[in-house]
C-alpha positions as CSV (number, residue, x, y, z in Angstrom):
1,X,141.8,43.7,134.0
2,X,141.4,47.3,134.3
3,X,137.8,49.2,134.2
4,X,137.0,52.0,132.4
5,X,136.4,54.1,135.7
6,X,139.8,53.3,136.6
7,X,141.3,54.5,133.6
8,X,138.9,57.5,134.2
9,X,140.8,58.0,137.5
10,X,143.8,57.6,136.1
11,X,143.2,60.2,133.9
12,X,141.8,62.7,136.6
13,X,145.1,61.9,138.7
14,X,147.0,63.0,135.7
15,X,148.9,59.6,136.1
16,X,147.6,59.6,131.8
17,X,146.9,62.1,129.5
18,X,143.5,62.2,128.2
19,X,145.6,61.3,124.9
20,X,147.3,58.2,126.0
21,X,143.5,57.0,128.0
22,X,141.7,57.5,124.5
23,X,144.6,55.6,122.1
24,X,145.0,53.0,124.8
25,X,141.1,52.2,124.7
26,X,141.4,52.1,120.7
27,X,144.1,49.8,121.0
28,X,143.1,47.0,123.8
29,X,139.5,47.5,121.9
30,X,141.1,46.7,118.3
31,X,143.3,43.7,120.3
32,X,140.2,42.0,122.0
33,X,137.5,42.4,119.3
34,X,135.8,44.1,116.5
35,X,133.1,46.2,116.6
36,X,131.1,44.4,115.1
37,X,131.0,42.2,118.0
38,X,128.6,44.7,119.5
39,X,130.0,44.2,123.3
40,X,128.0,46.0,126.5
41,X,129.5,45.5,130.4
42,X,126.7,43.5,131.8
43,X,129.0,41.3,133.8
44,X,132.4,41.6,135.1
45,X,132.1,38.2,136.7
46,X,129.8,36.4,139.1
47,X,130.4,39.3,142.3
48,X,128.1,41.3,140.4
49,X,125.1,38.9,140.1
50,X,126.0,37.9,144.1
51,X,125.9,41.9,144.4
52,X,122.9,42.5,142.4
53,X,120.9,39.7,145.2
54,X,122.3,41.0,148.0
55,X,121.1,44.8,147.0
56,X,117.5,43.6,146.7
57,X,117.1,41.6,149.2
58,X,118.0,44.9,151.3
59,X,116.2,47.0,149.5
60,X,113.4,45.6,149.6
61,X,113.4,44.7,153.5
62,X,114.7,48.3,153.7
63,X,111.4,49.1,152.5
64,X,109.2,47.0,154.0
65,X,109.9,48.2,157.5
66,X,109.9,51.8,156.2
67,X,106.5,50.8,154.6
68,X,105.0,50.4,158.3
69,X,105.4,54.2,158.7
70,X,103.9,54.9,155.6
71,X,104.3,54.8,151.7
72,X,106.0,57.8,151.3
73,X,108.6,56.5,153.9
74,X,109.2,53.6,151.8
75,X,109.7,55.5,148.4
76,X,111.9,57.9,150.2
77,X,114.0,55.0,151.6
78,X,114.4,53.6,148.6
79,X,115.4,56.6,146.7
80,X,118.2,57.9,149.5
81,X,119.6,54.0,149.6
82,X,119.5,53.7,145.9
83,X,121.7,56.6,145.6
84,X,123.9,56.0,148.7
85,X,124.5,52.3,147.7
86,X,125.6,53.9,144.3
87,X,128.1,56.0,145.5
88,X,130.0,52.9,146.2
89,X,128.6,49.8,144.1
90,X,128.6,52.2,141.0
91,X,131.1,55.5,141.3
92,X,134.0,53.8,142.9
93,X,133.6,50.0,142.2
94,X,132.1,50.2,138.8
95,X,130.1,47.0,138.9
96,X,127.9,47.0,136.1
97,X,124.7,44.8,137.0
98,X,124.7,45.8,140.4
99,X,124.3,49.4,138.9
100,X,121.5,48.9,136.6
101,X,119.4,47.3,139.6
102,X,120.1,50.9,141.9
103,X,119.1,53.1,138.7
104,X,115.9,51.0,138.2
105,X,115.2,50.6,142.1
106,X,116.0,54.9,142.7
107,X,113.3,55.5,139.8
108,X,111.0,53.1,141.0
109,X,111.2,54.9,144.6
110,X,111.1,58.5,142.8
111,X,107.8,57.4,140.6
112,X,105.8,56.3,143.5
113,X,106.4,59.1,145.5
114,X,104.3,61.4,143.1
115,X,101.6,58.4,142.7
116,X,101.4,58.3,146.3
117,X,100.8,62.0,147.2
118,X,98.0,62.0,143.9
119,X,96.4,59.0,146.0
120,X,95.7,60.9,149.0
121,X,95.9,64.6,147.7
122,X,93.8,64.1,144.4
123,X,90.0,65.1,146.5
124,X,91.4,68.2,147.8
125,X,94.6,69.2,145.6
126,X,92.4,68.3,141.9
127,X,89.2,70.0,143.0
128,X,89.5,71.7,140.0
129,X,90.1,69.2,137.1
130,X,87.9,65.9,136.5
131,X,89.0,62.9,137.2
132,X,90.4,61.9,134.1
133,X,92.3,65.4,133.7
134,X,93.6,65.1,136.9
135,X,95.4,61.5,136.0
136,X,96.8,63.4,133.0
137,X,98.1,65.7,135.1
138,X,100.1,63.5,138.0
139,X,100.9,61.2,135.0
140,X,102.9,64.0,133.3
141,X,104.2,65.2,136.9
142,X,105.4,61.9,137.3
143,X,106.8,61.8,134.1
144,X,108.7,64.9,134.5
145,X,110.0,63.7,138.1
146,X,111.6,60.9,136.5
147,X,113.3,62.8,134.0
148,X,114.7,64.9,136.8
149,X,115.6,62.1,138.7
150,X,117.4,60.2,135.9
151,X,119.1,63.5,134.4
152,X,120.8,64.0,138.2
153,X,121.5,60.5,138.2
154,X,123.1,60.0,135.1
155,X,125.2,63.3,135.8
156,X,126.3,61.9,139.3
157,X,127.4,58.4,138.0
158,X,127.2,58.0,134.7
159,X,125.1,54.6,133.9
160,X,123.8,53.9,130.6
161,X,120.7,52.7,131.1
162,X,120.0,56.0,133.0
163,X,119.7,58.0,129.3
164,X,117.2,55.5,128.0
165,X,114.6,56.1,131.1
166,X,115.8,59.9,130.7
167,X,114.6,59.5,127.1
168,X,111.5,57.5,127.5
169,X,110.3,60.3,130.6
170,X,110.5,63.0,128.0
171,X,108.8,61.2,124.9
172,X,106.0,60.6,127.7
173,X,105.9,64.3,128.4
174,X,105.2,65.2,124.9
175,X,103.6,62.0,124.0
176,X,100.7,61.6,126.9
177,X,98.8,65.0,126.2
178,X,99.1,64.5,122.7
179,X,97.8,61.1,123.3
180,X,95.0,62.0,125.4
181,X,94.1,64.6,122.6
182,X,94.2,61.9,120.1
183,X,91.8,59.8,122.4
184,X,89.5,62.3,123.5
185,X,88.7,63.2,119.5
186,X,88.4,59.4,118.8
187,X,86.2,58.9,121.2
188,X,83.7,61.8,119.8
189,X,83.7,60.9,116.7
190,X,83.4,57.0,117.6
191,X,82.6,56.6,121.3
192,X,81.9,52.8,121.0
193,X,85.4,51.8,119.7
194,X,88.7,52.5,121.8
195,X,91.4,54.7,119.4
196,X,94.5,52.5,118.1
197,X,97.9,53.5,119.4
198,X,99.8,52.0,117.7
199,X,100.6,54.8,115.8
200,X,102.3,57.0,118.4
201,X,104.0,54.1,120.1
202,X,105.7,53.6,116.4
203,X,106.6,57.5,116.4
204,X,108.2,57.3,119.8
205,X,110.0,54.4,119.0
206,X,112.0,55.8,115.6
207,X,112.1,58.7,117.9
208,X,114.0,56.8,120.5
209,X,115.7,54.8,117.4
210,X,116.9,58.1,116.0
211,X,118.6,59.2,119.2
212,X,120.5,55.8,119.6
213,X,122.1,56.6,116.3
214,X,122.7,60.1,117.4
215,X,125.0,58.1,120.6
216,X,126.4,55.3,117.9
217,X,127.2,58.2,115.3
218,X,129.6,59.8,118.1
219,X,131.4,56.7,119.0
220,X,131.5,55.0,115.6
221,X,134.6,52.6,117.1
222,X,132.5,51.8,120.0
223,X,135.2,52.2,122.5
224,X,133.6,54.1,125.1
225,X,130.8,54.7,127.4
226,X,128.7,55.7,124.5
227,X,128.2,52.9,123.0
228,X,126.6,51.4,125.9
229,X,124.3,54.1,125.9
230,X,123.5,53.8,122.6
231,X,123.1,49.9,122.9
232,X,120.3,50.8,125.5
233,X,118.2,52.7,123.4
234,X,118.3,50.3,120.7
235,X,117.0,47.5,122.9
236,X,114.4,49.9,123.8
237,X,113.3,51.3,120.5
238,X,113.6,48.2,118.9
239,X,110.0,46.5,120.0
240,X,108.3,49.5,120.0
241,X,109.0,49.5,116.1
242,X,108.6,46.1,115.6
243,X,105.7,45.5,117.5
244,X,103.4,48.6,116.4
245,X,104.8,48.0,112.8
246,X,103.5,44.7,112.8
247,X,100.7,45.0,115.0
248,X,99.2,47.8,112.2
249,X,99.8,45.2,109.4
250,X,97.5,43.2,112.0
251,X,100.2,40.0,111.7
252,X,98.3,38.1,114.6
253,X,95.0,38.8,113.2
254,X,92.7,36.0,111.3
255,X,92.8,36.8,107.6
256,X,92.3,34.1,104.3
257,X,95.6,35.4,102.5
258,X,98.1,33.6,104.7
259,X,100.7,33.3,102.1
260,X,100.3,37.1,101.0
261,X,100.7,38.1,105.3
262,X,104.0,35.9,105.6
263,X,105.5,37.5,102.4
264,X,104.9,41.5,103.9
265,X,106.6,40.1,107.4
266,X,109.4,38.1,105.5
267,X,109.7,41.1,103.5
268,X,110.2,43.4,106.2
269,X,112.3,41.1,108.2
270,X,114.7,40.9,105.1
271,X,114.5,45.0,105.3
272,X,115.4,44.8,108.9
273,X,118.0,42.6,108.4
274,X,119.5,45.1,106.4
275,X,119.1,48.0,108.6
276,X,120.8,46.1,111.7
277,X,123.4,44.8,109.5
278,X,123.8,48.7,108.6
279,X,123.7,50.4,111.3
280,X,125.7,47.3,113.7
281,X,122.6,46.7,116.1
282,X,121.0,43.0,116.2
283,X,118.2,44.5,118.9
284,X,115.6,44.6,115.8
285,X,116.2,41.3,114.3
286,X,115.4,39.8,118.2
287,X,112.2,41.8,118.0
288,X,110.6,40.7,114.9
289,X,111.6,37.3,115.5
290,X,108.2,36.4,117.0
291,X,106.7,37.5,113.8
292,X,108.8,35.7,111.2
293,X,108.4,32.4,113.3
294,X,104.5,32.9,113.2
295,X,104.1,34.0,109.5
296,X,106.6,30.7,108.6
297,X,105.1,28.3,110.6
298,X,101.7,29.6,109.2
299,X,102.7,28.8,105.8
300,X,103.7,25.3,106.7
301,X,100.7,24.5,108.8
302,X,99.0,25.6,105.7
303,X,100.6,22.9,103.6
304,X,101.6,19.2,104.4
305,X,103.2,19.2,108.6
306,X,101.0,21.2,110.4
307,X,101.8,19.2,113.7
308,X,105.5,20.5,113.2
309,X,104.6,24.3,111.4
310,X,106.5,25.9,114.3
311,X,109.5,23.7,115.3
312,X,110.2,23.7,111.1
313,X,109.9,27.3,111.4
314,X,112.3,27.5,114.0
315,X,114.7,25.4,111.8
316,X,114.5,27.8,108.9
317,X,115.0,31.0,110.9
318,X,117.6,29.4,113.5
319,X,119.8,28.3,110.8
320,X,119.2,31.6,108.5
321,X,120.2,33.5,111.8
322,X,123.7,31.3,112.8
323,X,124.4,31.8,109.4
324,X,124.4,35.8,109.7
325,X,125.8,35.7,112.7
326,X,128.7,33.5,111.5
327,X,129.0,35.8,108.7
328,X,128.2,39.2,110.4
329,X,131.1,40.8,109.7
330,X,131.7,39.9,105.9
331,X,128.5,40.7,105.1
332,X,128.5,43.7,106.6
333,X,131.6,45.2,105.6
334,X,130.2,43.7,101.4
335,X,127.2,45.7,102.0
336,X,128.1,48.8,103.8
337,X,131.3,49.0,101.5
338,X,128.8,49.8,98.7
339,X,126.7,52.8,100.5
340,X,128.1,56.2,99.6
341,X,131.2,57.6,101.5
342,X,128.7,60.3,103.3
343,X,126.6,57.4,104.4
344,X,129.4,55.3,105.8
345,X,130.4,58.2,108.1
346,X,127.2,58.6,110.1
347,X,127.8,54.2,110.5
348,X,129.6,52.4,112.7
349,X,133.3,51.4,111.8
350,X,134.0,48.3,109.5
């Protein structure tokens, strides 16, 4: 089996043209599996979850011992191992898992150190903000430190995940004073209630939603790196949708029109249904499934087995699912092949 990074290499070592790299991707994609199968490297075999062990377990004694000099020992130690161990695990062996645990632990370390120096700093280097201007003000440092952090890693070796906490640091920039605006007017107006959020966590999310297309829409064969990148966001996007959607519909709240509740989040589970089947992703079908089970089961509980609402529920929606799944690519290719040609370009390839 041969990686993408060594086909990379090949590539750099002029061993292929940048030609012959791109039509042999097309051709071993189109020999293993269609798109529609909606593949992301995770796992290239069981060295990578034995790799992925062994790199916390060091890290984290790593940083325990650096800890007894001080927390901003740790953090550093944790950043500079993160990216040394990368150098290898990630830019020359191209292990996938092991990967994504060095990006998470070298933001991790990189977050903290900002928390840590606003910990002891904030008495003397915030004399002249209050206290809670002086959180919004580390908070977006921090913020900004991570998207730094992830932008130089993501440059350097190129991990997927890396764009989605790129992406989530800058929606915080511009989100969090906005926020804060949003919650000190609440609070004047209303000062005994708390300001729901769920608002701008649903704005960030079709944010983050519309960038994932933006990555699927320029690798519509979903034969390179992109795609990955793309998956990411979608996982990412995908509950904040769901969960503010629903949460402003107030699905978990008590109300007396049961029936009327469960036909809105069937409803928009149907809807959703037809956007993943669209657009190729399943991520928002796995969000909402928490909703659909609970609005179901409601409806049953309501009427003659409520001892078994949920597991008759599960029935329903299990078996609805396996059926999609089964016929995923059918349906798909019925539906999108009836969307205008300048719609089926900005999709993902039949």
């Amino acid at each position: 089996m041969y990686s993408d990074g060594e086909v990379d290499a090949a590539v750099a070592a002029g061993v292929l043209s940048a030609q012959n790299a791109a039509a042999f991707r097309a051709f071993v994609a189109q020999q293993r599996t269609s798109p529609d199968e909606e593949q992301f490297r995770l796992l290239s075999g069981f060295n990578d979850i034995f790799v992925s062990i062994a790199i916390a377990v060091f890290l984290l004694a790593a940083c325990w011992l650096a800890g007894k000099i001080s927390g901003f020992a740790a953090c550093a130690v944790g950043v500079v191992a993160s990216w040394l161990l990368a150098e290898y695990f990630t830019r020359r062996r191209r292990l996938a898992l092991p990967s994504i645990v060095l990006a998470i632990s070298y933001g991790i370390g990189a977050s903290n150190i900002l928390l840590l120096w606003f910990r002891y700093h904030m008495p003397t280097g915030f004399a002249l903000f209050n206290e809670a201007d002086s959180v919004l003000v580390v908070f977006l440092g921090m913020f900004v430190l991570i998207f730094v952090a992830y932008y130089l890693h993501w440059r350097r070796f190129q991990v997927p995940i890396t764009v989605t906490f790129c992406v989530l640091a800058a929606l915080a920039v511009a989100f969090v004073p906005f926020g804060y605006a949003y919650y000190t007017i609440y609070r004047y107006f209303d000062p005994g209630t708390l300001p729901d959020l769920k608002p701008l966590v649903l704005a960030a999310g079709l944010i983050l939603f519309g960038v994932a297309m933006w990555w699927d829409i320029s690798d519509r064969q979903r034969i390179t790196r992109r795609t990955d990148v793309a998956f990411w966001l979608h996982l990412c996007a995908a509950p904040m949708i769901v969960h503010s959607l629903f949460g402003m519909l107030g699905v978990f709240s008590p109300s007396h029109d049961a029936f009327g509740k469960a036909a809105v989040v069937v409803g928009l589970y149907v809807l959703m249904a037809l956007a993943a089947l669209m657009i190729d992703r399943r991520a928002l079908l796995t969000a909402a499934l928490a909703y659909v089970l609970y609005a179901i089961s409601g409806i049953i509980r309501l009427g003659t087995a409520p001892d078994v609402s949920l597991a008759l529920a599960g029935l329903v929606i299990g078996g609805a699912l396996l059926m999609l799944s089964a016929g995923w690519h059918s349906t798909r290719k019925l539906l999108v092949g009836r969307l205008p040609a300048r719609v089926q370009h900005y999709l993902p390839a039949i």
